[in-house]
DRENLUM-958566 format. One record per residue (C-alpha): residue in one letter; x, z, y. Coordinates in steps of 0.001 Angstrom, whole numbers, padded with zeros to 6 digits, always signed. Layout:
BEGIN
AXZY ...
This chain:
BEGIN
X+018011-151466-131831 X+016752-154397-129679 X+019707-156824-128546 X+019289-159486-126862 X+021957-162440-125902 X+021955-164131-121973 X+024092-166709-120400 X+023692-166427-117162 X+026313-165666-114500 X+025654-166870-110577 X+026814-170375-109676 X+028320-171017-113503 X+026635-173489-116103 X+025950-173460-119267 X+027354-176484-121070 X+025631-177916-123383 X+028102-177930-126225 X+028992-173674-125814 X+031419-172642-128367 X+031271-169977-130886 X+033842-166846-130897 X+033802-163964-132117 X+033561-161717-129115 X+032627-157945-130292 X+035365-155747-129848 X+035138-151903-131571 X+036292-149167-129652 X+039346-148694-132067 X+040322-152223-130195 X+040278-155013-133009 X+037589-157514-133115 X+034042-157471-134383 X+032754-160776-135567 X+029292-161379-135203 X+029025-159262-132389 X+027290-161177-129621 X+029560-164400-130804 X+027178-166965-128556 X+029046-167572-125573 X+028846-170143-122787 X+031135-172047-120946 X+031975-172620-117193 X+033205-175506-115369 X+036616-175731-114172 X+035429-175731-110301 X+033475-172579-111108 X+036407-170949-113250 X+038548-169399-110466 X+035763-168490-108147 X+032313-166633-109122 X+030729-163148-109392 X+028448-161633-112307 X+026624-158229-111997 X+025633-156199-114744 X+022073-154490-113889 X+020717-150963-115534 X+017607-151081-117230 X+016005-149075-114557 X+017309-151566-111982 X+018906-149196-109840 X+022617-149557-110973 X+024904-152450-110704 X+028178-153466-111302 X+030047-156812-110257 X+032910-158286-110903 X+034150-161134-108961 X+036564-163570-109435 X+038201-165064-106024 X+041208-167733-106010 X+042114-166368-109635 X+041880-162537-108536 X+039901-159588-110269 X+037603-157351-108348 X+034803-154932-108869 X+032523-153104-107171 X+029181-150929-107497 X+026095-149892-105982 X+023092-147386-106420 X+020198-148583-105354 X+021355-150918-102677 X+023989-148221-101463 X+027533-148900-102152 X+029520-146396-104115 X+032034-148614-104594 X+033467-150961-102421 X+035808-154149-103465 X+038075-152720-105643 X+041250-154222-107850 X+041210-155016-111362 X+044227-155637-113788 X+046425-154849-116401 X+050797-154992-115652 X+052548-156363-119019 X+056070-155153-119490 X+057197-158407-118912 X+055849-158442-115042 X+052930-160214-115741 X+049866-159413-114248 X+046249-160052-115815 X+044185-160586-113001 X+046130-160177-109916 X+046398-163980-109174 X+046304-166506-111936 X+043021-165606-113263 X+039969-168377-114509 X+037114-168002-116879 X+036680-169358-120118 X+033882-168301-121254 X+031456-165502-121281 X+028513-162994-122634 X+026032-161317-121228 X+023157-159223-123501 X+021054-155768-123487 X+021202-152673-126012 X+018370-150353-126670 X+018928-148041-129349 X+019232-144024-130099 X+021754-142397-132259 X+021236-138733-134107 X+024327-136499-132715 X+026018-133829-135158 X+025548-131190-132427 X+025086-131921-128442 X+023085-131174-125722 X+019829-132793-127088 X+018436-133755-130248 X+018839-137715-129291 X+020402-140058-127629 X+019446-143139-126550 X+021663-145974-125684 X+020197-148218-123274 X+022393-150509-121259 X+022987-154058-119886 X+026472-155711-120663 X+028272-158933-118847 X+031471-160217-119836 X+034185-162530-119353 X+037175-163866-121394 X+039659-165020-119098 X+042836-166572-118970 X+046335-165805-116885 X+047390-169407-115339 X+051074-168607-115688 X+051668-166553-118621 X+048753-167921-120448 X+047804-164441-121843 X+044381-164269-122984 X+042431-161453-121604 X+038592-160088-120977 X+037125-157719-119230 X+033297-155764-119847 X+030798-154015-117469 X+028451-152102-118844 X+025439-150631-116359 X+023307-147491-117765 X+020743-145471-115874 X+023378-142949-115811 X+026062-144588-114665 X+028624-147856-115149 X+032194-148300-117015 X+034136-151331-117659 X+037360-151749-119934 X+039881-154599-120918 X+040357-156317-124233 X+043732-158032-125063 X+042464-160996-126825 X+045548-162741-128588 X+046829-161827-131869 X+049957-160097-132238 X+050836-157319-129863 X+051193-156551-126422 X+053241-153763-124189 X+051474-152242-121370 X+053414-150647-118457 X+050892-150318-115575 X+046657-150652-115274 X+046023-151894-112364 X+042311-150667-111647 X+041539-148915-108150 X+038084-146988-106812 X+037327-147999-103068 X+034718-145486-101981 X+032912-145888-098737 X+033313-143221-095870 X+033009-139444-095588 X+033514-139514-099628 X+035007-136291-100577 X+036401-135776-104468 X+037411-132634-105689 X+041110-133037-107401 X+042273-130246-109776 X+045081-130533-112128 X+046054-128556-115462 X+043953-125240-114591 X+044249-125000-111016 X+041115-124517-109226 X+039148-127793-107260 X+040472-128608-103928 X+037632-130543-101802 X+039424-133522-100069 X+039500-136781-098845 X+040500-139570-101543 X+043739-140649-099902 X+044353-136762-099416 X+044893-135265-103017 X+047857-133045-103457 X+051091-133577-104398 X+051998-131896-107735 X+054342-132209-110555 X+057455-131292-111238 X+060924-133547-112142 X+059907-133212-115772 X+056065-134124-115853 X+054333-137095-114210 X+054199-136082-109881 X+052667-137836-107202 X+049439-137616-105477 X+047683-136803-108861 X+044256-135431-109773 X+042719-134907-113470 X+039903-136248-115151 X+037112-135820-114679 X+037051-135818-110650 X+033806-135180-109083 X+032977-137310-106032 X+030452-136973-103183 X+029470-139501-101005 X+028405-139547-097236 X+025315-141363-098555 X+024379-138497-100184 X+025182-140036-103579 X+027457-138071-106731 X+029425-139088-109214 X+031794-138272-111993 X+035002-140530-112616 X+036092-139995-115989 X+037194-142108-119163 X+036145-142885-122630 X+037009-143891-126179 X+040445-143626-125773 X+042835-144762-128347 X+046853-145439-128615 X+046502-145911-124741 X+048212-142775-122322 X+046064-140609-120623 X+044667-141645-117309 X+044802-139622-113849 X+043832-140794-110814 X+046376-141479-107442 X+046049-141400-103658 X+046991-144613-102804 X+049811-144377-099382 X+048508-146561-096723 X+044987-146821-097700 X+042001-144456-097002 X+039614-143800-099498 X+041467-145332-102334 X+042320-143922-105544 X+044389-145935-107823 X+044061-145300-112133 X+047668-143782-113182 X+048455-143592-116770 X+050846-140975-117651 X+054387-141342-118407 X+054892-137460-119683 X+052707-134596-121090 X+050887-132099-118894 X+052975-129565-119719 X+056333-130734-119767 X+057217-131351-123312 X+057784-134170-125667 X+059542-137520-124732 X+058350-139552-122141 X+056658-142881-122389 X+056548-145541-119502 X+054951-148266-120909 X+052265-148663-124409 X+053072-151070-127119 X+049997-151988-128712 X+048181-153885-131804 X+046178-157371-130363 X+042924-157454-130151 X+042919-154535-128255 X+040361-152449-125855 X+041606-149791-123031 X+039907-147278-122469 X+036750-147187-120418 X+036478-146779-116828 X+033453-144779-116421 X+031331-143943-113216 X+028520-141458-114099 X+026118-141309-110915 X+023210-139499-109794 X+020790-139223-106408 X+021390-135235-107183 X+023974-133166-108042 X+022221-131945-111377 X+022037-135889-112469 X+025892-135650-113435 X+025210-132679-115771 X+022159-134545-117428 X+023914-138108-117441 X+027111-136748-119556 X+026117-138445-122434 X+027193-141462-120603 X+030819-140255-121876 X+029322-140099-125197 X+027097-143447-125487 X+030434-145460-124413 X+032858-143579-127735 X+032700-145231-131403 X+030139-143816-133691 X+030889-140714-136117 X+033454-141819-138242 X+032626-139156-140876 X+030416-139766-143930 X+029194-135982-144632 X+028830-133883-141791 X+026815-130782-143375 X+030269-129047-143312 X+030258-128838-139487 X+029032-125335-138009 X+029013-124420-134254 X+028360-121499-133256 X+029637-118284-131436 X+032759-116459-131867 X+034231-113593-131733 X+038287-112770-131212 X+039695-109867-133478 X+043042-108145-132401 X+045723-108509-135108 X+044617-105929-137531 X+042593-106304-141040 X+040805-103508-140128 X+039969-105184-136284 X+039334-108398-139093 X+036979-106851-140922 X+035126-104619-137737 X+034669-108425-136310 X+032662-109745-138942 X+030507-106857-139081 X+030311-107222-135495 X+029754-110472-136126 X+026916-109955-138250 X+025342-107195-136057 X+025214-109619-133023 X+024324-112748-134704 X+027270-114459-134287 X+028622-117227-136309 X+032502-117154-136372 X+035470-114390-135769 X+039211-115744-134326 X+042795-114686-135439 X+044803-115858-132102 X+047845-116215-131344 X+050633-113575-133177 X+048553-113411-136806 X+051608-115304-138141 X+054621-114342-135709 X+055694-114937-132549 X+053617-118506-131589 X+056637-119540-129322 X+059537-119001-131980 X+057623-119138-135413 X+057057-122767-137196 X+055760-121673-140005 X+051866-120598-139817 X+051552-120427-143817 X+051570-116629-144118 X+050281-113590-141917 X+052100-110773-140620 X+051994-107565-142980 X+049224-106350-140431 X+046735-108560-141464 X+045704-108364-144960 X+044137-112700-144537 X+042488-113047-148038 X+040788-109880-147564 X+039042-110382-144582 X+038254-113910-145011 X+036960-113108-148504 X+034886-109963-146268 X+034107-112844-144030 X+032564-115486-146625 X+030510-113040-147967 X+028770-112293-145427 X+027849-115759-143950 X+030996-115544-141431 X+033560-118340-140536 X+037225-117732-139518 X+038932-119165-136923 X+043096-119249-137062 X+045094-120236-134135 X+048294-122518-134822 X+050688-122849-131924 X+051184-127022-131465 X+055221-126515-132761 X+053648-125054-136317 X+051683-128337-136762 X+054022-130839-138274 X+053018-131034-141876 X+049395-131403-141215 X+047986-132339-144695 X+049753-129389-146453 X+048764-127023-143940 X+045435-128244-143551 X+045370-128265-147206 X+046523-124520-147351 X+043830-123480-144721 X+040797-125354-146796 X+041932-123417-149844 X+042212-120193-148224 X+038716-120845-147275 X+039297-120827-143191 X+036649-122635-141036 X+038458-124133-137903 X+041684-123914-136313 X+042602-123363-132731 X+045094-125492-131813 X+047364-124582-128550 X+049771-125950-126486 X+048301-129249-126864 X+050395-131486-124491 X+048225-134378-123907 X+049352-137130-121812 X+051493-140250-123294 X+050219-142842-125897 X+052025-140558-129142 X+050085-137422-127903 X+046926-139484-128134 X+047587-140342-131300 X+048745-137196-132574 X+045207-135675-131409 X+043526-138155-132950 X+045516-137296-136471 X+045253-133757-135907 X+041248-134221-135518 X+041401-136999-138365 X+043067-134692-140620 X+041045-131348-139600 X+038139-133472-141160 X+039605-134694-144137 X+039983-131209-145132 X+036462-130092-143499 X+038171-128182-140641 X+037082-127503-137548 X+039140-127809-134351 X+039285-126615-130987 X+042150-127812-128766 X+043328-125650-126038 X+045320-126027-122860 X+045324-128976-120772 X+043913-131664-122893 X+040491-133755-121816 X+037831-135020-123689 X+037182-138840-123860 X+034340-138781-125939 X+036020-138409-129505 X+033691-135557-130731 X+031395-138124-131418 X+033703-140040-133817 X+035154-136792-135168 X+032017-134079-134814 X+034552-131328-136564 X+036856-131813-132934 X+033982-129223-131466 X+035994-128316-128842 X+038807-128336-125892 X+040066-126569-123075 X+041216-128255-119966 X+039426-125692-117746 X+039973-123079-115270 X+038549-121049-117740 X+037989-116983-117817 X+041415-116221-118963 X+042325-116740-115126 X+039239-114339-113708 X+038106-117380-111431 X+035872-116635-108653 X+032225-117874-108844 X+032620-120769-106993 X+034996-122299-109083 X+032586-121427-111812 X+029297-123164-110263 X+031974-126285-109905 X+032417-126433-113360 X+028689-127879-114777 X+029110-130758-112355 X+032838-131580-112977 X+035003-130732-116049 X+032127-130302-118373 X+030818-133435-117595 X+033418-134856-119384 X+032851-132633-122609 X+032250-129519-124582 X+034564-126697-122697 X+036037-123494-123938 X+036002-121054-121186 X+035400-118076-122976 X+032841-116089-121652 X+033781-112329-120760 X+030821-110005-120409 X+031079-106729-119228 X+035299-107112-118193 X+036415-104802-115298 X+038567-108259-113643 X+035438-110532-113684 X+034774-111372-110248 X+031107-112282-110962 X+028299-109901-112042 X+027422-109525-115752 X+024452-111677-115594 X+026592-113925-114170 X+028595-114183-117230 X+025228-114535-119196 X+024003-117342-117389 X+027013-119256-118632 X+025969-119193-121807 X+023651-122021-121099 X+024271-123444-117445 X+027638-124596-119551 X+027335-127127-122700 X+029915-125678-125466 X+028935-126010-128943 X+031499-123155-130288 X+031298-120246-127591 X+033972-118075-127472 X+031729-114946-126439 X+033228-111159-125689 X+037090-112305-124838 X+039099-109417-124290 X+037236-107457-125946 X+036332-105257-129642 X+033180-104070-130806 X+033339-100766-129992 X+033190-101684-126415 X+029724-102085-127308 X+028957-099273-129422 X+026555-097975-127092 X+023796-100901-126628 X+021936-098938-123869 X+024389-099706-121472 X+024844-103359-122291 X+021467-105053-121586 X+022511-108283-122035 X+023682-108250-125730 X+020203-109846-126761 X+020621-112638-124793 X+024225-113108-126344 X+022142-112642-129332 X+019219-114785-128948 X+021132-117749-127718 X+022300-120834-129890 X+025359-123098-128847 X+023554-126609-129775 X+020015-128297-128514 X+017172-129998-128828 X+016371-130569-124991 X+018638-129814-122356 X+017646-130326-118091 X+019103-129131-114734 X+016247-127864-113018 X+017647-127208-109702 X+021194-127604-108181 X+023316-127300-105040 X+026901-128292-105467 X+029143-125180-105133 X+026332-123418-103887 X+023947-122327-107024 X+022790-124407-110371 X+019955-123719-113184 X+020231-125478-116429 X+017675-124989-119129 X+018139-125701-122435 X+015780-125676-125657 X+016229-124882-129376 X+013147-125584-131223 X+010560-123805-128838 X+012019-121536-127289 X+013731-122193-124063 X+016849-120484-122531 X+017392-120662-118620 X+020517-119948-117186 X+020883-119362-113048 X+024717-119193-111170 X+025679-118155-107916 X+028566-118246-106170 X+029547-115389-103846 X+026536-115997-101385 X+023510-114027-101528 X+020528-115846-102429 X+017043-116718-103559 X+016578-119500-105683 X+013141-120740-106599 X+013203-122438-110373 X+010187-124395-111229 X+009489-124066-115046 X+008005-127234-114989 X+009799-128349-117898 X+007779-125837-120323 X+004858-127560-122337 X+001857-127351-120293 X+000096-126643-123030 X+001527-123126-124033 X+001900-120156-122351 X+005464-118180-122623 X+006799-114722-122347 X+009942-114672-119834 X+012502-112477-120752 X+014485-112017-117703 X+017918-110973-117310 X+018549-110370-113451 X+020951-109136-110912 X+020117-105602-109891 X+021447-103762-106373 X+024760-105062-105704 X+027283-103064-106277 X+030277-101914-104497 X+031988-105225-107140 X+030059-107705-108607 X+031047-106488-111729 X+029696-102985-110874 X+026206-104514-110444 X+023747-103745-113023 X+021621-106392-114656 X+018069-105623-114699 X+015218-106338-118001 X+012428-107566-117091 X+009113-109670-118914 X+005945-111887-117841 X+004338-114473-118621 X+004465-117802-117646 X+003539-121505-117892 X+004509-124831-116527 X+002939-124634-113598 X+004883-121130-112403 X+007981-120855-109845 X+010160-117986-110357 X+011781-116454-107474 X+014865-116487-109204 X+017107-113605-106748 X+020816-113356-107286 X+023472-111002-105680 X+026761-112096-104744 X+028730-114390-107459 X+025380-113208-109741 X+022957-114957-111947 X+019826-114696-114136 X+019501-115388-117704 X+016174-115711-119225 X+014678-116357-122775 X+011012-117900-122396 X+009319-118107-125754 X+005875-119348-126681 X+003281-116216-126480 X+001228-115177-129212 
């Protein structure tokens, strides 16, 4: 790691006498000494009214904060084109006071680089590296006397910023007060829960909600935003902890605004509602994070932005932790055991009891014991032998007592749990995911949280969280379009359990289609063949595509976008030791895509197995896919062709 400690911000001083403090802060939000503790001082003419910028290492990046008769602002740019224009910062206390609306002045401040790389658990490549340039200021509210700070942070992928209570003791939050300005002709795309993306203009998102969950002009996180300058980019958060979950608001009155909105209630209506956040000081929000990119396919290579910006793995032994495939068994011990031979037969790494394997999911609280259909120790004994993990689902109301059912599921021998009905929204459900994924480990679990709950980076701290839902996902037969979305939006944010279905009559895509997801989408435990049982399968001449299903890992070593069109088309490859799998979606347009495979060594020579779209059918799911083989090197194009809502999958592997 190279770190390296500057004081310089634009028409401050340095005084000669700079004080120490420790100024580090962790991303559970308590303080770090040691951590870049050299800090300089400004003059008291220069306190109320000055700017800094943060700069990525490539140069192209910036963010700046300014400070203007005691108010916050902030604003970005991509090489020399604004993606942000002036734009509000602040935190509301419950007591009315405002950090940075008014009072504001400088007290002292840091600015250094990082260069390091970090090994992931799983992820979309081997490495990471961490590369960024940081300013910051400790501040001080005139009237209150509340001290505060806030950080900018500039990567080549992106920019965040976040706020740091510094006083000792505690504080209660009730409002942040943090607002996006974009420029012109910027269109986001605003979904909430599972609904599909709606393309509109920022003071034009929809009004949703209902009396008993947060309402208003609200869109999820991640929201993917295009600019008239040609210019994209995710806003999304990080590291959050015992904060609420943040949306984003049209703001009445002014264009092109959104306005941060933490939430008061769950997604889904349940569980008591919290209006303001009483916290432990020091403390850090969350960050505020703009991933950007010149092309659409930057956002799905910059996601590790999300990841760079969360605290380190907080787990000491991580050779527990398995992703892989998986397959969902009806409630049967015969459909049990049939899914881990299945399993076994198609190389796949885990089977799934869903919900029902222990009553009703709605009505039963007790998930200790299986209904008389299932015979559990058998088939998880059946399981074990053969190399096979199991997956149980636990409806959210069955997960009080976590450490004795946790306990119970470790002794049992069970790999994971599927959590549902996770409510996430206030400060208490942040927490509680946080336990649940805290406790999961403790007892070498893995977990997947489903329904509408987003990532924030935390499967970084806690690997064994491998995965979450908060996607329009197959179980709603989504057209193509809103699949071809997805890469650039919802799974920037992190892994995404859409459950791939391959060969289902209600698909709306082709089969190849449904292959292609398999590595266009990042999602470490891939819920492959939903709504489906082996013996759909029985006969592998008419199912093609089972050895790509079969080939295919869930984790890399390299992963690129090697050609995208928002909405339109997108081709992410992806490598596991040598061998390379490409994945190609379209949405319901007819096209030709050429791929360059440019990203092969140029050394080597491959054999292309290729997956394609035959004749269109009279559906997209009644169009064939096609098996087909050349070779290839670094310097060859494919002609990739795709029917309507179709794809290509293809497996290139080193010849000879």
């Amino acid at each position: 790691m190279f770190l390296h400690l500057f004081f310089e911000v634009p028409g401050a001083r340095l005084s000669g006498d700079g004080q120490r403090r420790a100024a580090g802060v962790s991303g559970a939000g308590r303080a770090v000494p040691g951590y870049g503790d050299l800090v300089g001082t400004v003059s008291a003419a220069q306190a109320a009214d000055m700017s800094i910028t943060a700069t990525s290492p490539d140069g192209k990046n910036k963010i700046t904060m300014s400070l203007v008769g005691g108010v916050l602002q902030w604003s970005v740019k991509r090489d020399g084109t604004t993606v942000l224009d002036a734009s509000a910062l602040g935190l509301r206390l419950s007591d009315g006071t405002e950090l940075g609306t008014g009072d504001a002045s400088v007290t002292n401040y840091q600015h250094w680089t990082k260069d390091s790389t970090w090994t992931p658990v799983f992820g979309r490549n081997a490495t990471v590296r961490d590369h960024y340039q940081e300013m910051r200021w400790n501040l001080r509210d005139g009237t209150s006397g509340v001290d505060f700070a806030v950080q900018l942070r500039a990567y080549d992928t992106g920019v965040a910023l976040r706020y740091v209570l510094l006083d000792t003791g505690s504080a209660t939050i009730s409002d942040e007060l943090t607002t996006w300005v974009f420029p012109d002709d910027t269109t986001v795309y605003s979904a909430r829960d599972e609904d599909a993306y709606s393309p509109v203009a920022p003071d034009a998102i929809p009004y949703t909600g209902t009396s008993s969950t947060d309402y208003g002009y609200l869109s999820d996180l991640p929201l993917l935003v295009t600019l008239g300058s040609g210019l994209f980019a995710i806003l999304c958060e990080s590291s959050r902890v015992n904060y609420p979950r943040s949306m984003v608001s049209s703001v009445t009155g002014a264009s092109n605004t959104l306005k941060t909105y933490l939430m008061t209630k769950s997604a889904r209506s349940s569980g008591t509602a919290q209006s303001t956040s009483t916290v432990t000081t020091p403390f850090t929000t969350p960050w505020r994070v703009l991933v950007l990119g010149d092309e659409a396919g930057d956002l799905v290579d910059n996601a590790e932005l999300v990841l760079n910006l969360a605290p380190p793995c907080a787990l000491s032994d991580t050779s527990w932790i398995k992703p892989g495939k998986v397959f969902r068994c009806e409630l049967t011990t015969a459909a049990g055991t049939a899914g881990v031979d299945f399993a076994v037969a198609r190389n796949l790494d885990h089977i799934e009891y869903d919900a029902g394997w222990y009553g009703p999911e709605t009505t039963t609280t007790d998930a200790t014991a299986a209904i008389s259909a299932i015979d559990l120790p058998t088939v998880i004994d059946y399981a074990t032998q053969n190399g096979i993990g199991v997956f149980l689902y636990v409806n959210r109301i069955a997960a009080t007592d976590l450490d004795t059912l946790f306990a119970l599921y470790r002794s049992w021998g069970v790999a994971g749990v599927k959590l549902g009905f996770i409510n996430d929204g206030t400060q208490a459900m942040t927490n509680q995911i946080i336990t649940w994924a805290r406790t999961a480990a403790k007892y070498e679990l893995l977990i997947d949280m489903h329904d509408d709950v987003r990532s924030w980076g935390y499967e970084r701290t806690y690997p064994n969280w491998i995965s979450l839902e908060g996607v329009r996902g197959n179980e709603h037969f989504p057209t193509a379009t809103n699949n071809v979305l997805l890469p650039f939006a919802r799974n920037v944010g992190g892994p995404m359990d859409y459950t791939i279905c391959y060969g289902q009559s209600r698909d709306l895509t082709t089969n190849t289609h449904q292959m292609a997801m398999a590595a266009v989408y990042y999602q470490p435990l891939n819920f492959l063949y939903w709504y489906s049982k082996p013996s759909a399968y029985a006969t592998t001449a008419n199912w093609p595509g089972l050895p790509w299903f079969d080939a295919i890992p869930t984790t890399w070593d390299e992963s690129t976008t090697v050609t995208a069109a928002l909405g339109e088309y997108v081709a992410v490859a992806r490598r596991s030791g040598t061998t390379w799998f490409l994945g190609v979606m379209n949405n319901e347009d007819a096209r030709t895509v050429s791929v360059p495979l440019d990203f092969l060594d140029g050394d080597t020579s491959y054999t292309a197995t290729v997956y394609a779209d035959g004749p269109a059918g009279s559906s997209p799911h009644g169009t064939a896919t096609l098996v087909g083989s050349q070779v290839v090197t670094a310097a060859t194009t494919l002609d990739v062709a795709m029917t309507s809502a179709g794809g290509q999958a293809v497996i290139l592997t080193p010849a000879g």
